[in-house]
C-alpha positions as CSV (number, residue, x, y, z in Angstrom):
1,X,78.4,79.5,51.6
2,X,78.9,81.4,54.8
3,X,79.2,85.3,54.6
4,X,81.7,87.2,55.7
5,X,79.9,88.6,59.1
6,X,79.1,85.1,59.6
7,X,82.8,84.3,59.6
8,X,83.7,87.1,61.5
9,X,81.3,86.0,63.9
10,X,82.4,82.5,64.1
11,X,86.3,84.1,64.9
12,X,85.3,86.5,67.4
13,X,83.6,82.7,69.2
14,X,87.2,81.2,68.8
15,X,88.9,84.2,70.0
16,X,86.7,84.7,73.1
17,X,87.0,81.1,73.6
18,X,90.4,80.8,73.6
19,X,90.7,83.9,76.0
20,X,88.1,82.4,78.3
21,X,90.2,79.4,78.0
22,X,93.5,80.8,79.0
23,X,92.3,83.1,81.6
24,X,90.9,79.7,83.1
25,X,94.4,77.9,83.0
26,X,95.9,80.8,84.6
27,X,93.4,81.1,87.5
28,X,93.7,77.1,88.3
29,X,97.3,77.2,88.4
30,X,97.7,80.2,90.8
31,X,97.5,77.9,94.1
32,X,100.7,76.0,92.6
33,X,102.4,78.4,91.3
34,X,103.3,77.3,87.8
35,X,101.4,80.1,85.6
36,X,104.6,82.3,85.4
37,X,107.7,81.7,83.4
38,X,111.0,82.4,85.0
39,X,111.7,84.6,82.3
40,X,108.7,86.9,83.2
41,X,109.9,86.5,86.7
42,X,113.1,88.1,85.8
43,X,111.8,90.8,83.9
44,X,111.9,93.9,86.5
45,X,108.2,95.7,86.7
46,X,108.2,99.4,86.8
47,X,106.1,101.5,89.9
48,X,102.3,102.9,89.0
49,X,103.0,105.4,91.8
50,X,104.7,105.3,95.1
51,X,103.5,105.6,98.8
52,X,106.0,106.1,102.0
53,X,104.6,104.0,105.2
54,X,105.0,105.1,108.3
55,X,102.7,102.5,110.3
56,X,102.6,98.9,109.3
57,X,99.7,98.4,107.2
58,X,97.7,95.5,108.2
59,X,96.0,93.1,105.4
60,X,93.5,90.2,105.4
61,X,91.1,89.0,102.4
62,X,93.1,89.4,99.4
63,X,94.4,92.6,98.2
64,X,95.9,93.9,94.9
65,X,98.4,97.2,95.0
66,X,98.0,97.7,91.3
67,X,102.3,97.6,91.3
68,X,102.4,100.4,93.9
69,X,105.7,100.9,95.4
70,X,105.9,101.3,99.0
71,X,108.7,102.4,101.0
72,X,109.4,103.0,104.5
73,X,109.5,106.4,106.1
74,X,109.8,107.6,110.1
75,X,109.8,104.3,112.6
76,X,109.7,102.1,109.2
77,X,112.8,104.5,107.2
78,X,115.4,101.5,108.7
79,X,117.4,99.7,105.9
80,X,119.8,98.0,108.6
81,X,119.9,94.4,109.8
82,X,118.8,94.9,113.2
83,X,116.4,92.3,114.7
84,X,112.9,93.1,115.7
85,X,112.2,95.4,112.9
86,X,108.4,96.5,112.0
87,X,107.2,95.3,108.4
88,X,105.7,97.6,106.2
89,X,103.0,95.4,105.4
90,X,101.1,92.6,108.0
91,X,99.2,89.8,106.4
92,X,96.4,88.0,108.8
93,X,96.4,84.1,108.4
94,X,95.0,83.4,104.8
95,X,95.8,86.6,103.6
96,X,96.9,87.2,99.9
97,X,98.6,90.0,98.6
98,X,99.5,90.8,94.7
99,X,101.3,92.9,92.8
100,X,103.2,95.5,94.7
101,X,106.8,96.8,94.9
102,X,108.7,97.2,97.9
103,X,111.1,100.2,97.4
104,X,114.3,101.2,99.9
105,X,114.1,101.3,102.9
106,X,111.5,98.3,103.1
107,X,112.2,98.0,107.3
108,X,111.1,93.9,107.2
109,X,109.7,93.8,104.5
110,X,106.6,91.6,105.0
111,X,105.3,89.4,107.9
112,X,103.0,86.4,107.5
113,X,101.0,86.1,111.1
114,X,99.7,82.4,109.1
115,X,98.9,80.9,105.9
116,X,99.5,83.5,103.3
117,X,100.1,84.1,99.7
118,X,102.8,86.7,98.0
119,X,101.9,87.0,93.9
120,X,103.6,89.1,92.0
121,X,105.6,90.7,94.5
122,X,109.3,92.8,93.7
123,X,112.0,94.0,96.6
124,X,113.7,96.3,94.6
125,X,116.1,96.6,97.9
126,X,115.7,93.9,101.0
127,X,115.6,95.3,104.3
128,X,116.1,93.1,107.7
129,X,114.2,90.5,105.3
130,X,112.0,90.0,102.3
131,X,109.2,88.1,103.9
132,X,109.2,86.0,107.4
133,X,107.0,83.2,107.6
134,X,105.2,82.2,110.8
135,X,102.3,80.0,112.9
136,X,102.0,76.3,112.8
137,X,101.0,74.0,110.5
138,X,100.6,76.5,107.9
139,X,101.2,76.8,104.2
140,X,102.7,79.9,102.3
141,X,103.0,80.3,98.5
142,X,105.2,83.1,97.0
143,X,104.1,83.2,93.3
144,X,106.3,85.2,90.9
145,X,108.2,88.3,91.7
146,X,112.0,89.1,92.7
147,X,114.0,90.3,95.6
148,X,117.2,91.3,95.3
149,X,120.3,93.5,97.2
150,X,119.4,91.3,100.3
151,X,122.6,91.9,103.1
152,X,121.7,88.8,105.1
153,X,118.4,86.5,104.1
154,X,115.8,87.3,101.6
155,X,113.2,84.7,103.2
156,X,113.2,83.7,106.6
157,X,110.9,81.0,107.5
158,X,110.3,81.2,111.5
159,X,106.4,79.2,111.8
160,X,106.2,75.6,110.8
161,X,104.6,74.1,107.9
162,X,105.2,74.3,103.9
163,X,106.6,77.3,102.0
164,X,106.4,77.3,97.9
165,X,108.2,79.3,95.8
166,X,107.9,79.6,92.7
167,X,108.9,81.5,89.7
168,X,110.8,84.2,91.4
169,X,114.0,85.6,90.7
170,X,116.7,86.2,93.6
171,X,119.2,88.2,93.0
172,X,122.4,89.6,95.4
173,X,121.8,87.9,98.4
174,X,123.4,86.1,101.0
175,X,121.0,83.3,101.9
176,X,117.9,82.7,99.8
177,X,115.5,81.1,102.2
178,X,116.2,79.7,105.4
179,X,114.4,77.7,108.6
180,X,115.1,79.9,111.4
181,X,118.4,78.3,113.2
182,X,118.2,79.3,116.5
183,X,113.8,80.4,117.1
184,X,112.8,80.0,120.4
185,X,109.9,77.8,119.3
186,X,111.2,75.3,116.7
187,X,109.1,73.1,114.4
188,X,110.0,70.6,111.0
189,X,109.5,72.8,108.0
190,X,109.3,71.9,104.4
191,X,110.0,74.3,101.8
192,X,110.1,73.7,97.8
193,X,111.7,76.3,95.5
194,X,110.6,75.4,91.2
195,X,110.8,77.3,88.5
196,X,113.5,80.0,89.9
197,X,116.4,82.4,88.6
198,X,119.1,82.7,91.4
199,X,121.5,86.0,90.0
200,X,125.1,85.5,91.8
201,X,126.4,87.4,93.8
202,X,124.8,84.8,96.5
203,X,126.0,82.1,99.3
204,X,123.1,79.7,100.0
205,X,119.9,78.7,98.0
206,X,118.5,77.2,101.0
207,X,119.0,76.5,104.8
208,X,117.5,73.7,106.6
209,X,118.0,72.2,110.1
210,X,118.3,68.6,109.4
211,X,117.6,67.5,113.7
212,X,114.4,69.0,113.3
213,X,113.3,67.2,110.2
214,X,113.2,69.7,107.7
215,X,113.4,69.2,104.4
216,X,114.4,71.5,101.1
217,X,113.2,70.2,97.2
218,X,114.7,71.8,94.2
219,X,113.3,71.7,91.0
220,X,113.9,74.0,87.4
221,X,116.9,76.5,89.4
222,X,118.6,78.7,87.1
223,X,121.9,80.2,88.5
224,X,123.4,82.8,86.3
225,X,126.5,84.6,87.2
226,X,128.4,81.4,89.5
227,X,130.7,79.5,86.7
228,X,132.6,78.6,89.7
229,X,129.4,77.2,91.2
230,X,130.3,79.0,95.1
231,X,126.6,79.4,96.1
232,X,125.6,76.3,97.8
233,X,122.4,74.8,96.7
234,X,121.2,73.1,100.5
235,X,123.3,73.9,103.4
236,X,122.6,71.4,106.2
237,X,122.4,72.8,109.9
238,X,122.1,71.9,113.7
239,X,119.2,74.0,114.5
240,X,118.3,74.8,118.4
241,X,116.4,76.6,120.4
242,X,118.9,78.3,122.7
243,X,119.4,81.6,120.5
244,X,123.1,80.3,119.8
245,X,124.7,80.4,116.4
246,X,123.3,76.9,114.9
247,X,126.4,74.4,113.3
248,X,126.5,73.2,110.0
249,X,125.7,69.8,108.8
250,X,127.5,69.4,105.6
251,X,125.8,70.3,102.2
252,X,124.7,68.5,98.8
253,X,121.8,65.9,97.7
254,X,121.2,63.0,100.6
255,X,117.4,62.2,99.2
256,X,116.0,62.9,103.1
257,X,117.1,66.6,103.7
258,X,118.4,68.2,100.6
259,X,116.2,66.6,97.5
260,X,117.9,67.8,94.4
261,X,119.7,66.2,91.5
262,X,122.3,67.9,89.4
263,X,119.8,68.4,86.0
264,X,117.5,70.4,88.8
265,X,120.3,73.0,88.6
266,X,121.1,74.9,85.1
267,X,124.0,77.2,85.2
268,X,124.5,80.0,82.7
């Protein structure tokens, strides 16, 4: 017969266990993204705090903001959609940084120099743009988080390379992601959005430039608020690098370009 401490004892080994257990699972699926749920993505954090920036703050390693908000104040207090803004923070190639808020006015949000990762990360009101992406060759995971009241893009990938996203919520926005159109220096870009709640009002889930070679995979999108289904999943462009205004290249599913199926897209 066992006594009861030994039985307590034996369910504080399952508990710890199962705790070690799930903390594991969580840790091994950060690099791809699929430890969140969308709901939990939805679900709008509150601030521990708030500090105005007034100088971009530069980041490298990895760096947690304990849900922070930061806002933009003197040469960073912009909220317009001017090109060439500051970001209020910088992150050095390989860089990862976690859950913080990015309150109004959030100048350009954030700028990837390389390789980078964004976890847990809320726009409570887009600036210029959310995140911009750059460097060659590079890979850039956005895990979790939300962006939302986004006048023009909410992320804008410039470098060349793979962007994931995953487990985010977009909401109010004009363009969701999009390979720059008209860079100077232009490159093939791959970008794969799973597991993600796009709130209407919105145009475009993603932009691509199909003469380059890019390509845009859809997988587990939620759109809620667009019966009418107006935003367009994959809009196809002419990209160049001239500066000018790129064309567009028609929309929808071709396989090459714009890799999607209908039951990757669940409207409510």
């Amino acid at each position: 017969m066992t006594d009861i401490k030994g039985k307590n004892l034996k369910r504080r080994r399952r508990v710890i266990a199962g705790g070690i257990g799930a903390i594991a699972l969580t840790l091994g699926a950060l690099p791809s993204g699929l430890n969140l749920s969308t709901a939990e993505a939805a679900t709008w954090p509150s601030a521990n705090g708030s500090e105005a920036v007034g100088a971009t703050k530069s980041i490298s390693g990895s760096v947690d903001g304990g849900m922070k908000r930061y806002y933009g104040t003197g040469d960073l207090g912009g909220d317009g959609q001017g090109e060439g803004q500051d970001p209020i923070f910088q992150l050095a190639d390989g860089a990862t940084l976690k859950n913080v808020i990015l309150g109004a006015p959030a100048a350009d949000g954030i700028h990837c120099a390389g390789s980078c990762t964004l976890q847990n990360v809320w726009w409570e009101d887009v600036g210029e743009d959310a995140a911009t992406f750059r460097g060659t060759g590079k890979t850039f995971n956005i895990v979790g988080g939300g962006a939302r009241k986004a006048a023009d893009k909410i992320f804008q990938f410039n470098g060349g390379g793979t962007l994931n996203i995953s487990n985010f919520s977009g909401q109010d926005f004009k363009t969701f992601v999009r390979s720059c159109g008209n860079c100077s220096s232009q490159y093939k870009r791959t970008i794969n959005v799973t597991n993600t709640e796009i709130i209407a009002p919105g145009s475009v889930i993603g932009g691509i430039n199909t003469n380059y070679g890019d390509s845009l995979t859809l997988r587990g999108i939620t759109i809620v608020g667009d019966s009418s289904k107006k935003i367009v999943p994959c809009q196809k462009y002419i990209g160049n690098n001239t500066g000018a205004e790129p064309t567009k290249n028609g929309t929808g599913p071709d396989s090459t370009y714009c890799k999607y199926a209908a039951s990757d897209l669940t409207y409510r």
